[in-house]
C-alpha positions as CSV (number, residue, x, y, z in Angstrom):
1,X,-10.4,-1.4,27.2
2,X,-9.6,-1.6,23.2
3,X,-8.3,-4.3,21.7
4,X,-4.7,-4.8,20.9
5,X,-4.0,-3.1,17.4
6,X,-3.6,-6.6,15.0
7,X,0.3,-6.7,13.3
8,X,-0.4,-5.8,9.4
9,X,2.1,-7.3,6.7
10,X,4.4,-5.1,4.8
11,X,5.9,-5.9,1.6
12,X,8.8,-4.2,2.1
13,X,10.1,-0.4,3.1
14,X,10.0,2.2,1.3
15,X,13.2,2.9,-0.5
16,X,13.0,6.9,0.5
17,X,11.3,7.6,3.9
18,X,11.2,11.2,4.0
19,X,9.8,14.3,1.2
20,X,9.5,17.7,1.5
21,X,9.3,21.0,-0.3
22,X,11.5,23.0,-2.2
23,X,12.4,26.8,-1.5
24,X,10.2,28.9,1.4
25,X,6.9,28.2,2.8
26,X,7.9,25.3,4.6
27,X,5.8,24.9,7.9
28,X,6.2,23.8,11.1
29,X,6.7,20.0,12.3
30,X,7.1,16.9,9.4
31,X,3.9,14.8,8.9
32,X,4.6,11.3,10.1
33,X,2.9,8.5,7.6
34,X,2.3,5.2,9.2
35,X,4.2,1.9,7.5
36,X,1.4,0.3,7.3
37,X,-0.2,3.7,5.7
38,X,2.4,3.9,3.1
39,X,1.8,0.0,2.7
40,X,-2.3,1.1,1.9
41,X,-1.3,3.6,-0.5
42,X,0.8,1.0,-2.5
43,X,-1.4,-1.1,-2.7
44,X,-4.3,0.8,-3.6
45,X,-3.4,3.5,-5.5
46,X,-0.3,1.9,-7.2
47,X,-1.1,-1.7,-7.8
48,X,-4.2,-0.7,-8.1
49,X,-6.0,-3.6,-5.7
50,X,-9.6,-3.5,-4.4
51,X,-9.6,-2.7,-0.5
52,X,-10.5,-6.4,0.2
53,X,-7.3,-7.8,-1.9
54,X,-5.4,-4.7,-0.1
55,X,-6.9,-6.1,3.4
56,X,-6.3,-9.8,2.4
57,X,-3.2,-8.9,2.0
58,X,-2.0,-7.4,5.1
59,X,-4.1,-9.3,6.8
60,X,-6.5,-7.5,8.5
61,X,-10.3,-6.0,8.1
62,X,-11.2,-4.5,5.1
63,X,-12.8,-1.8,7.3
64,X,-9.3,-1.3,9.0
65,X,-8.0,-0.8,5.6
66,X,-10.6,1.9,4.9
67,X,-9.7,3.5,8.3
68,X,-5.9,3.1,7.2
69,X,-6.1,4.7,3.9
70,X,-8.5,7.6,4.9
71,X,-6.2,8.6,7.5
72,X,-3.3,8.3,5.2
73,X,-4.6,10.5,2.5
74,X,-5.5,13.3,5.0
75,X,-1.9,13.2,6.4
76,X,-0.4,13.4,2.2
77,X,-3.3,16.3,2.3
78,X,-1.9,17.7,4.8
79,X,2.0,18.0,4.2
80,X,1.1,18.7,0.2
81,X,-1.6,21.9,1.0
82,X,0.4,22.8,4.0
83,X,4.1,22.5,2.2
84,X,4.9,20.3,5.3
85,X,7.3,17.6,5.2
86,X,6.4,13.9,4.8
87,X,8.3,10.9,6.9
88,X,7.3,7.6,6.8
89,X,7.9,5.2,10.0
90,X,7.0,3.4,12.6
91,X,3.7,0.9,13.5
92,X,3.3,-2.0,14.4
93,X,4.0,-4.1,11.0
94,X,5.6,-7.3,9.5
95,X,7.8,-7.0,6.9
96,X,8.9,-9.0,4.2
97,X,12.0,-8.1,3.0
98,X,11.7,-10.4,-0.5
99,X,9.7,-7.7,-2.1
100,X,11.0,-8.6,-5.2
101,X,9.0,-11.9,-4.9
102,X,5.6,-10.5,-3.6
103,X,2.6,-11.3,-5.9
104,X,-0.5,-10.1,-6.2
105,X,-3.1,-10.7,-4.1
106,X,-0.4,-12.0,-1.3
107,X,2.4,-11.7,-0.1
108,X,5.4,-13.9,-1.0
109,X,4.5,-16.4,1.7
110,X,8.2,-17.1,2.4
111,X,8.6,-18.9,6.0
112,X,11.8,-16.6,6.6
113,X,9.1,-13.2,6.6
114,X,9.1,-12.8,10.2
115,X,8.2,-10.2,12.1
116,X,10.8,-7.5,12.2
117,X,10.9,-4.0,14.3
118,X,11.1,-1.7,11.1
119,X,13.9,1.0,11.6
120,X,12.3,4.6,13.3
């Protein structure tokens, strides 16, 4: 039997949740990108953290970070090469909704961050 997927931390939601292509082409069914996916891609690609800070963070494995962000870049792979939509929902996360207050290398550490089922 596996072992219960670990809650990751989220900094926040993503202000737009879905993206897709412009004009013809557009094929079949919308990728869906994890929270916690979207959540890897922030932090890696756009604040530019190492996969440990990224994992400290969320607060899991670095190798489930690895896992997280492979998977996510074959899904934005996927919906760019294949003009398919992108959503972003769902997973099992924690979210902070003071995202204004989130530092680097953790997030803001308020008590009132408590778990919260993310909309979709």
């Amino acid at each position: 039997m596996p072992r219960p997927k670990k809650c990751r931390r989220v900094c926040g939601l993503p202000v737009c949740r879905e993206f897709g292509p412009r004009g013809t082409g557009c094929m079949g069914e919308p990728v869906t990108l994890g929270l916690d996916e979207y959540e890897v891609i922030r932090l890696i690609d756009l604040e530019g953290m190492q996969q440990e800070q990224a994992a400290a963070q969320m607060g899991v494995a670095r190798t489930t970070v690895q896992s997280i962000y492979n998977a996510a870049r074959r899904k934005m792979a996927d919906a760019l090469v294949n003009g398919r939509a992108l959503r972003i929902e769902g997973g099992d996360v924690e979210v902070c909704e003071k995202r204004a207050h989130c530092k680097r290398g953790g997030c803001c550490g308020h008590r009132g961050c408590g778990k919260q089922k993310p909309e979709g």
